[in-house]
C-alpha positions as CSV (number, residue, x, y, z in Angstrom):
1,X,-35.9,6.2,41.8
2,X,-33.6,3.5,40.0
3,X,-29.4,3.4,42.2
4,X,-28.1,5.2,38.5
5,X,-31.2,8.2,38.8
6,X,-29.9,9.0,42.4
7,X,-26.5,8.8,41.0
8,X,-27.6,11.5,38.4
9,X,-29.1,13.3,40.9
10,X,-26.3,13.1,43.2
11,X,-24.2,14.2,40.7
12,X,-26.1,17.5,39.6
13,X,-26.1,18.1,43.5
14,X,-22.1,18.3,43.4
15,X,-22.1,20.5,40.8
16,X,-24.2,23.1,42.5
17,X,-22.5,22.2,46.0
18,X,-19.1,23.3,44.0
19,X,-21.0,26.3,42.7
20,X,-22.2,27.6,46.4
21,X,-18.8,26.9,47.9
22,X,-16.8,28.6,45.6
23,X,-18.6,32.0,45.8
24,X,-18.6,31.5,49.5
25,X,-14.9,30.8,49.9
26,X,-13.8,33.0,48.0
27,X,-15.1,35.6,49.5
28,X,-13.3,34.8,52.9
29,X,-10.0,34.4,51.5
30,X,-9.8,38.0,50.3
31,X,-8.0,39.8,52.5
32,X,-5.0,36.5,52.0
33,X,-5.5,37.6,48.0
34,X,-5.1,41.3,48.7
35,X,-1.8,40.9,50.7
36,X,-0.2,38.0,48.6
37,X,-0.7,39.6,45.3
38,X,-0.5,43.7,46.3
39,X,-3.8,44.1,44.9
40,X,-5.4,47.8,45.7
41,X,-9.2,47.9,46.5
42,X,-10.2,48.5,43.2
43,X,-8.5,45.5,41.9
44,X,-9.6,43.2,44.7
45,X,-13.3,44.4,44.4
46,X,-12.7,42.8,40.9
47,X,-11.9,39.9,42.0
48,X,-15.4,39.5,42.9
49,X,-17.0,41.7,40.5
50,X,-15.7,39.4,37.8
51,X,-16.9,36.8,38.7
52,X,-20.5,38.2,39.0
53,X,-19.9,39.8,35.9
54,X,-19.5,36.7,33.8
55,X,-22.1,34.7,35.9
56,X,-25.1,37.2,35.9
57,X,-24.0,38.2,32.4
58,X,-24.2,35.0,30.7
59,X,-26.8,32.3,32.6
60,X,-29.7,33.6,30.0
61,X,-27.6,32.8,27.1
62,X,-26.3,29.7,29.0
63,X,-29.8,28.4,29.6
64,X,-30.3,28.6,26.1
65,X,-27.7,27.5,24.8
66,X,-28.2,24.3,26.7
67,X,-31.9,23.9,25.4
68,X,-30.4,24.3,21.8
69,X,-26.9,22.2,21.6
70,X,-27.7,19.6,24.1
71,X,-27.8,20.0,28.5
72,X,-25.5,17.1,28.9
73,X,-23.2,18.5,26.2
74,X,-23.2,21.8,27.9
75,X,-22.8,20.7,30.9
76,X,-19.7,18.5,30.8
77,X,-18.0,20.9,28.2
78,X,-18.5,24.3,30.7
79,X,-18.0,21.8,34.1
80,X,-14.4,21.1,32.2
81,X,-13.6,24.7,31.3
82,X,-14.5,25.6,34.7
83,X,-12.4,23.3,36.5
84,X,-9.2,25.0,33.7
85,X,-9.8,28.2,35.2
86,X,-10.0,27.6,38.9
87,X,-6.6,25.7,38.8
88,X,-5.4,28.4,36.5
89,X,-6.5,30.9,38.9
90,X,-4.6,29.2,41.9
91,X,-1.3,29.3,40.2
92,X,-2.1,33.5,39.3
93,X,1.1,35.5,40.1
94,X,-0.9,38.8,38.9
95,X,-4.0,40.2,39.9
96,X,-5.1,40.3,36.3
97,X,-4.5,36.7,35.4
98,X,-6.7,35.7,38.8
99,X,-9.3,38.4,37.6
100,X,-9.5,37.3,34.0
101,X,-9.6,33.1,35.4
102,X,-12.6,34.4,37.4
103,X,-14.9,36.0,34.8
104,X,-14.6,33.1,33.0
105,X,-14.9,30.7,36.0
106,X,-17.9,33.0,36.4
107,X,-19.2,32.2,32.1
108,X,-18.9,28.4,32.8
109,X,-21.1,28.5,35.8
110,X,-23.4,30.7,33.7
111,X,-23.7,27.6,31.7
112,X,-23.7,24.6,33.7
113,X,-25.8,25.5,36.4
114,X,-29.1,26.1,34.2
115,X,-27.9,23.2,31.9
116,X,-27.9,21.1,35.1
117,X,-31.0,22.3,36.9
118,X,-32.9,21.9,33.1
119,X,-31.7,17.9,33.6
120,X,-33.3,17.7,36.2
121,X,-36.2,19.2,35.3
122,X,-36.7,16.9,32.2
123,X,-35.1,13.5,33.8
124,X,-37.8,13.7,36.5
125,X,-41.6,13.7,36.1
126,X,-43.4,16.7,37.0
127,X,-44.9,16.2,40.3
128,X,-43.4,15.1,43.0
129,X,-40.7,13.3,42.3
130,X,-39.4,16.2,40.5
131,X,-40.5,18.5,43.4
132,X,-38.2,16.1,45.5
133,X,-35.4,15.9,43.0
134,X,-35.3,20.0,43.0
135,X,-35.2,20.5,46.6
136,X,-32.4,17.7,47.4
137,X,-30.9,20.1,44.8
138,X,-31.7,23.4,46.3
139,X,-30.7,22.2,49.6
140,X,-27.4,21.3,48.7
141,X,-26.7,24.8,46.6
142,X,-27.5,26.6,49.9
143,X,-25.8,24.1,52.1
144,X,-22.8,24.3,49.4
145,X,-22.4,28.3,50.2
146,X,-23.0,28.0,53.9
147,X,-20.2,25.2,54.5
148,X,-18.0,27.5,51.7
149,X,-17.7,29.7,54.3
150,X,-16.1,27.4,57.1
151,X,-13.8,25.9,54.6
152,X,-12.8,28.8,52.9
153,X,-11.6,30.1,56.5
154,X,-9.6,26.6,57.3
155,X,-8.5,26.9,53.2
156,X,-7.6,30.3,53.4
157,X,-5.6,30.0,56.7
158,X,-2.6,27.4,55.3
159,X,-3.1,29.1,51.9
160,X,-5.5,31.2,49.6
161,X,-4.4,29.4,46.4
162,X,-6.6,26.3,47.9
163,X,-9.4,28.1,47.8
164,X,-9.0,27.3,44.0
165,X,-7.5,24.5,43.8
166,X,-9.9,23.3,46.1
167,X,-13.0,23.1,43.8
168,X,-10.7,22.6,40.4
169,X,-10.6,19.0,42.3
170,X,-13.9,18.7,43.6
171,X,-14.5,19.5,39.1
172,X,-12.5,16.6,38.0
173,X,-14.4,14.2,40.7
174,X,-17.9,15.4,39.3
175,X,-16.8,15.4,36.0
176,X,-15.7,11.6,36.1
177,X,-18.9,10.7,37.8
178,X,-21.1,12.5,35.5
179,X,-19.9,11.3,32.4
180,X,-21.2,7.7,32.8
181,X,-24.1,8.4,35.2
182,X,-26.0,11.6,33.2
183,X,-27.9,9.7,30.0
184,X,-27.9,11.3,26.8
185,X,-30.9,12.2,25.0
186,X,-32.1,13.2,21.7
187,X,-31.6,16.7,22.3
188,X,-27.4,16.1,22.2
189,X,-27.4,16.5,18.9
190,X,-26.7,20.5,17.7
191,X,-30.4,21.1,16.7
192,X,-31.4,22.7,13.3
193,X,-32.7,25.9,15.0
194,X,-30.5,28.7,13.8
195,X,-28.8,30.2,16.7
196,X,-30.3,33.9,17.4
197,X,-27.0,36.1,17.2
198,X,-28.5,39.2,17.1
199,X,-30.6,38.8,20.6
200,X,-27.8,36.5,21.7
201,X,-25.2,39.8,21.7
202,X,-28.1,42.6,22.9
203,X,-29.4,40.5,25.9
204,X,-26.0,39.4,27.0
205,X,-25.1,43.0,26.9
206,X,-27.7,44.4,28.6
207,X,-27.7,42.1,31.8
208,X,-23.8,42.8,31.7
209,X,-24.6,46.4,31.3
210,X,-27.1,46.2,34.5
211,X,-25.2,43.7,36.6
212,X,-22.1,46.0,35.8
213,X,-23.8,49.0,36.8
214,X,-25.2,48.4,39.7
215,X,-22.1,46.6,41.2
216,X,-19.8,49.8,40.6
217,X,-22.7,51.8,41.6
218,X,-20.8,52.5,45.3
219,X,-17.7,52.9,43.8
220,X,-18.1,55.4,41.1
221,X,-20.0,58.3,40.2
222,X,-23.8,58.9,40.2
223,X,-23.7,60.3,36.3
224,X,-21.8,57.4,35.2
225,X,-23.8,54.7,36.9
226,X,-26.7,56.0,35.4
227,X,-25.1,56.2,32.0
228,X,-24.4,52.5,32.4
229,X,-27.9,51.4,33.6
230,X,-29.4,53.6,30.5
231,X,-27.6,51.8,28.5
232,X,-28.6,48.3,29.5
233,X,-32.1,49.2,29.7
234,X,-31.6,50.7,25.8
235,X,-29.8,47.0,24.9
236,X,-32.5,45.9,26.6
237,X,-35.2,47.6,24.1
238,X,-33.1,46.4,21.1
239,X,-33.5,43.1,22.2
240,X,-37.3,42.8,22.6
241,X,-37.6,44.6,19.1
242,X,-35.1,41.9,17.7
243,X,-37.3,38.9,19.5
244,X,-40.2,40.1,18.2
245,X,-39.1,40.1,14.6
246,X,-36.8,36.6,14.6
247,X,-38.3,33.5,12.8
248,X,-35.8,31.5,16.0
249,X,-36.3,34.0,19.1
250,X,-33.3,33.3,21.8
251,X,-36.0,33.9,24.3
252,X,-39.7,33.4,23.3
253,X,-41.1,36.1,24.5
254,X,-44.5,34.4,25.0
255,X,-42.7,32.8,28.2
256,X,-43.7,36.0,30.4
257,X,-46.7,35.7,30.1
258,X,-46.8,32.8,32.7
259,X,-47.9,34.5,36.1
260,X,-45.9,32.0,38.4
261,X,-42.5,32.4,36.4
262,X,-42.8,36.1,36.6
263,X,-44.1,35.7,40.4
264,X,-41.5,33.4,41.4
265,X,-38.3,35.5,39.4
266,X,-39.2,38.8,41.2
267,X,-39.9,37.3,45.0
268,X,-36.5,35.2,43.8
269,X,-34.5,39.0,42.6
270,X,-35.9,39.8,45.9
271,X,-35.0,36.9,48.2
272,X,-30.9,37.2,47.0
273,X,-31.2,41.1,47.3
274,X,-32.4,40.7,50.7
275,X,-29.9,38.0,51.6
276,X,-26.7,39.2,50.3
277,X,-27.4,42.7,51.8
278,X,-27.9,41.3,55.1
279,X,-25.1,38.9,55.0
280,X,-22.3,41.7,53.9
281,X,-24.0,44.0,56.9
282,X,-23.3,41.1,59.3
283,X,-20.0,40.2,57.7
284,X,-19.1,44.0,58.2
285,X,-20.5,43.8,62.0
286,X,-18.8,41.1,62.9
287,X,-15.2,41.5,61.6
288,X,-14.6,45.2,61.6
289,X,-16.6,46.1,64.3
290,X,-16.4,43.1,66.8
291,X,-12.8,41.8,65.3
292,X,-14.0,38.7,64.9
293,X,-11.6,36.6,62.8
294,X,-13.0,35.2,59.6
295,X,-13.3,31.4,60.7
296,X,-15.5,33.0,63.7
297,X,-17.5,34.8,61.3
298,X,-17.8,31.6,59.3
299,X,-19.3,29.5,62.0
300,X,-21.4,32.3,63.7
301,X,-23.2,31.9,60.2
302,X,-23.2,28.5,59.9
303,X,-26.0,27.6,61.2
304,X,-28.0,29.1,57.7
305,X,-26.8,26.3,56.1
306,X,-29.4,24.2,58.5
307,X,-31.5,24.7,55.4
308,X,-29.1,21.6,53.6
309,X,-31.0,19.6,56.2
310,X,-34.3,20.8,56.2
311,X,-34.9,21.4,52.4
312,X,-35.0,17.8,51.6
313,X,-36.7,16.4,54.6
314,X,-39.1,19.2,56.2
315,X,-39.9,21.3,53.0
316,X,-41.8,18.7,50.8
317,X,-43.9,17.1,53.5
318,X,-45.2,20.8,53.4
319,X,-45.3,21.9,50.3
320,X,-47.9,18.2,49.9
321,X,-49.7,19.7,52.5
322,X,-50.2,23.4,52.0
323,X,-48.6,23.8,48.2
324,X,-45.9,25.2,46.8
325,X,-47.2,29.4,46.6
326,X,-48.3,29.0,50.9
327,X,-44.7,27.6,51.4
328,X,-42.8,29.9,49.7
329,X,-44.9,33.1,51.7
330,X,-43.8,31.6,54.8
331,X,-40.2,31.1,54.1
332,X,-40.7,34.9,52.8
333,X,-42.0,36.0,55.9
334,X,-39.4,34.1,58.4
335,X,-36.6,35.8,56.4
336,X,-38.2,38.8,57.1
337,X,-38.9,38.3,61.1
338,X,-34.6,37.1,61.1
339,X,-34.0,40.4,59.7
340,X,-36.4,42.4,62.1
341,X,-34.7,40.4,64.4
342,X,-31.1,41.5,63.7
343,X,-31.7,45.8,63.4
344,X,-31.0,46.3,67.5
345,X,-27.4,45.2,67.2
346,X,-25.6,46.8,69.6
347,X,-21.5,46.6,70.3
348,X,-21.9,43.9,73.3
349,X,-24.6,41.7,71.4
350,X,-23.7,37.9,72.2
351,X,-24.1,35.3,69.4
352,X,-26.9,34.0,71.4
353,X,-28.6,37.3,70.6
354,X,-27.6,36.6,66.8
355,X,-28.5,33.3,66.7
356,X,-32.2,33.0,66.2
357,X,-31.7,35.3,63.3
358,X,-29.3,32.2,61.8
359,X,-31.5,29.9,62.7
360,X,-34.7,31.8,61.3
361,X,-33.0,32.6,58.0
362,X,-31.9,29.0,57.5
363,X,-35.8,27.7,58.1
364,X,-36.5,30.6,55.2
365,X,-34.2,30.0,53.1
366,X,-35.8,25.9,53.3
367,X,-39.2,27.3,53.2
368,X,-38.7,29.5,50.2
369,X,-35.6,28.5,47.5
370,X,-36.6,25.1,46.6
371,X,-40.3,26.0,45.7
372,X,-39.4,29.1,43.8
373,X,-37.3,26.9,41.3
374,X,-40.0,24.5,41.4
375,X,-42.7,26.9,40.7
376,X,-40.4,28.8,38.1
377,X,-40.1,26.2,36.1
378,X,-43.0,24.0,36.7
379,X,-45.6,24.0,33.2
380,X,-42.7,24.5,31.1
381,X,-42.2,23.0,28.0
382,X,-39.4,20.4,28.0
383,X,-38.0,22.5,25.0
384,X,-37.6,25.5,26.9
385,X,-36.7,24.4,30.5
386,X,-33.1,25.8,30.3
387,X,-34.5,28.8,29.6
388,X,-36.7,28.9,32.8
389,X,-33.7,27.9,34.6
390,X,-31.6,30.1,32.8
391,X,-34.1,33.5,33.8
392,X,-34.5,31.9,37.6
393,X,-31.1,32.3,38.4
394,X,-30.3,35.8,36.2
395,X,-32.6,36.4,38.2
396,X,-30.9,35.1,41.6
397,X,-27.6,36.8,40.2
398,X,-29.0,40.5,39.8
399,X,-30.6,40.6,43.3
400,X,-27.4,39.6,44.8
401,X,-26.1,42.4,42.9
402,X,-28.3,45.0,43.8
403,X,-28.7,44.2,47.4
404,X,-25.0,44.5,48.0
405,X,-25.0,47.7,45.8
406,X,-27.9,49.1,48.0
407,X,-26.4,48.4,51.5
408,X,-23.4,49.8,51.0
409,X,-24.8,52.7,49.8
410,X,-26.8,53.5,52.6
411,X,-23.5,52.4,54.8
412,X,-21.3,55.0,53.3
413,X,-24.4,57.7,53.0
414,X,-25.3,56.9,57.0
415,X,-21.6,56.7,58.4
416,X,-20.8,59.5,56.7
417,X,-17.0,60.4,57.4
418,X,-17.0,59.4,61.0
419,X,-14.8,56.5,61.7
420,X,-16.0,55.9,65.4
421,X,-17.6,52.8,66.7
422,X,-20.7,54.0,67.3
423,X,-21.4,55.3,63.9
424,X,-20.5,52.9,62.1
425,X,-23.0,50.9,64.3
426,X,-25.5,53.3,63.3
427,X,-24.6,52.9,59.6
428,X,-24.9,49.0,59.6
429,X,-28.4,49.2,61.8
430,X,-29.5,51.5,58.6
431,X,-28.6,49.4,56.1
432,X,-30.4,46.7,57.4
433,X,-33.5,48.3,56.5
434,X,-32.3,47.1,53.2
435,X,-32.5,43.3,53.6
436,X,-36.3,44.2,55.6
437,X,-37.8,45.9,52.7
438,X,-36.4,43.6,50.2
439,X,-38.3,40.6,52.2
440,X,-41.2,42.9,52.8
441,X,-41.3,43.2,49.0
442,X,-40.8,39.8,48.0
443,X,-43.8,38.7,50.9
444,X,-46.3,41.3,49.0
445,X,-45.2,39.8,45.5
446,X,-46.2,36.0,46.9
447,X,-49.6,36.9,48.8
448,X,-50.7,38.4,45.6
449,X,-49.7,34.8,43.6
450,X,-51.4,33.1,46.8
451,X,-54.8,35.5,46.7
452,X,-54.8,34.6,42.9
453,X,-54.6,30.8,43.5
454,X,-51.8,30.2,41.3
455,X,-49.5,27.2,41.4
456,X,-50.6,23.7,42.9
């Protein structure tokens, strides 16, 4: 590759570094929020839920949208907005005004993450150099969130507002690198395709109907999480119907009917379910059981983001060796063993008891996260490569959802009201089961795309 395509790709990289750590350090700097601002539960759960909200509700029409109107455009325009809002969210004085900057913090990444993943996917040749290209770029999301979480300890220590500020910087850097060093191409130019309202407004809906849903699902009541879910799932109906019928579908719904994609979004909804659940059990272990502070917590986890290292050096000698669908089962089935690993936690453990589950789950997390983008996306047309990236990382965004949702279900249904030590113990040793069957699931979905032969 030429000094300005590394610069490109270097620059993509920051953009999904800035991503990772801003999820990650924000979630550390909570309880800072919380007592600044005089937030109650419910409005600090928002905080987070927002964010989600706007992300997971939004990335599908974001991927689109960059496919349609130009990636480059898309991606500088939503990189801009989102560096607004994070400094406007630093300098909240209200819960609401830091609530409303996150949602649409949480719309811009919606946007610019599949508008910069489909760059790459269309600068690079398909191969691998592009198989190189997307784990440099995998590698540094996952290294972004696991290094988010040391910083956003250090951040939220002097103050929380950095936690903001912090990446509203890091935005203006990228921004003024990106400008010169990402080409333009023929498609940044608004294209003549008329923009598909109709499906547009359902699907958006729907995923914000579902994401919503099954975020609140712990905090409210059965009837009316159903009601919510129902009703994305009915959105969801409308919308197919709506595709089917439009001369300019939003989403063509021919797509799905690739095996890999569909392979590589469910072991990917899978994968995030079975990683967020486990890391908001240990989170949960380790502060308010153990009292570990949260820069202890930070580093105890720290060595996951071992995967920044060994994505871009260790994965794609083996993925030329053994292919893409073998790799991805083994990283499935590591994550797995680190979770078996973790369920006999016990109120004295040591972190050299914890460790090999780090270490494990930052080998999986090599093994599996760059080949699923690669294979979610590889054999797409050029036209439509937004929109792969656009369902990969809904996709990401609703398993994260729903495995957070799950374990704290089955924490609150296993401590029950006892308050002592050693059940909640036993609540967080059930939930794990969580994060274990979510793997288990994901390794079944993989050996059936590896007994098939698919992929290269």
């Amino acid at each position: 590759m030429t000094a300005r395509t590394w610069g490109m790709l270097l620059v993509l990289c920051g953009a999904i570094f800035l991503e990772g750590i801003n999820v990650a350090m924000l979630n550390v700097a909570l309880p800072a929020i919380r007592a600044d601002l005089g937030l109650s539960t419910g409005e600090l759960q928002w905080v987070m839920s927002a964010y989600v909200l706007g992300y997971g509700g939004f990335m599908l029409l974001g991927g689109r949208a960059a496919d349609l109107f130009g990636r480059r455009r898309m991606f500088l325009l939503w990189l801009a907005v989102f560096l607004v809002v994070s400094a406007l969210g630093g300098l909240a004085s209200e819960g609401w005004m830091l609530i409303a900057a996150r949602f649409v913090a949480g719309v811009a990444a919606a946007v610019m993450t599949p508008a910069g993943l489909s760059i790459i996917t269309t600068s690079f040749e398909e191969g691998p150099q592009r198989n190189q290209a997307l784990l440099v770029y995998s590698g540094t999301a996952a290294g972004g969130f696991s290094l988010g979480l040391v910083l956003g300890g250090l951040l939220a220590a002097a103050d929380w507002r950095w936690v903001l500020f912090a990446p509203a910087v890091l935005s203006l850097l990228i921004l003024l690198a990106a400008m010169p060093l990402i080409p333009r191409t023929d498609r940044e130019h608004p294209t003549e395709q008329r923009v598909d309202l109709a499906g547009a407004i359902t699907v958006t809906g729907a995923i914000m109907l579902l994401v919503f849903g099954v975020e609140r699902a712990t905090h409210t009541s059965a009837g009316w999480t159903a009601a919510t879910i129902v009703s994305g799932l009915a959105l969801f109906l409308a919308f197919i119907a709506i595709e089917r019928r439009s001369p300019a579908p939003l989403v063509r719904l021919g797509i799905f009917r690739s095996a890999p994609l569909l392979r590589a979004n469910l072991a990917g909804l899978l994968f995030a379910a079975s990683f967020f659940g486990f890391q908001f059990v240990a989170v949960l272990y380790l502060q308010e059981l153990r009292g570990w502070t949260s820069l202890e917590t930070s580093l105890a986890m720290l060595a996951i983001g071992a995967d920044a290292i060994l994505a871009p050096t260790l994965t794609p000698r083996l993925v030329n060796r053994f292919g893409n669908p073998t790799v991805i089962l083994g990283g499935l089935l590591l994550a797995a063993l680190a979770y078996a690993l973790f369920l006999p936690i016990g109120l004295d453990w040591t972190y050299a008891a914890m460790f090999p589950t780090m270490i494990i789950l930052g080998l999986a997390f090599a093994l599996a996260y760059g080949p699923l983008t690669i294979v979610a996306t590889d054999g797409i047309d050029e036209s439509e490569q937004g929109l792969a990236g656009g369902l990969l990382y809904t996709s990401f965004q609703f398993g994260a959802a729903l495995g957070l949702a799950a374990t704290t279900a089955v924490i609150v249904a296993a401590t029950g009201a006892g308050g002592t030590p050693q059940d909640l113990l036993g609540g967080y040793r059930a939930a794990l089961l969580v994060p274990l069957a979510a793997a288990g699931l994901a390794v079944l979905v993989s050996a059936f795309g590896l007994r098939k032969g698919a992929g290269r």
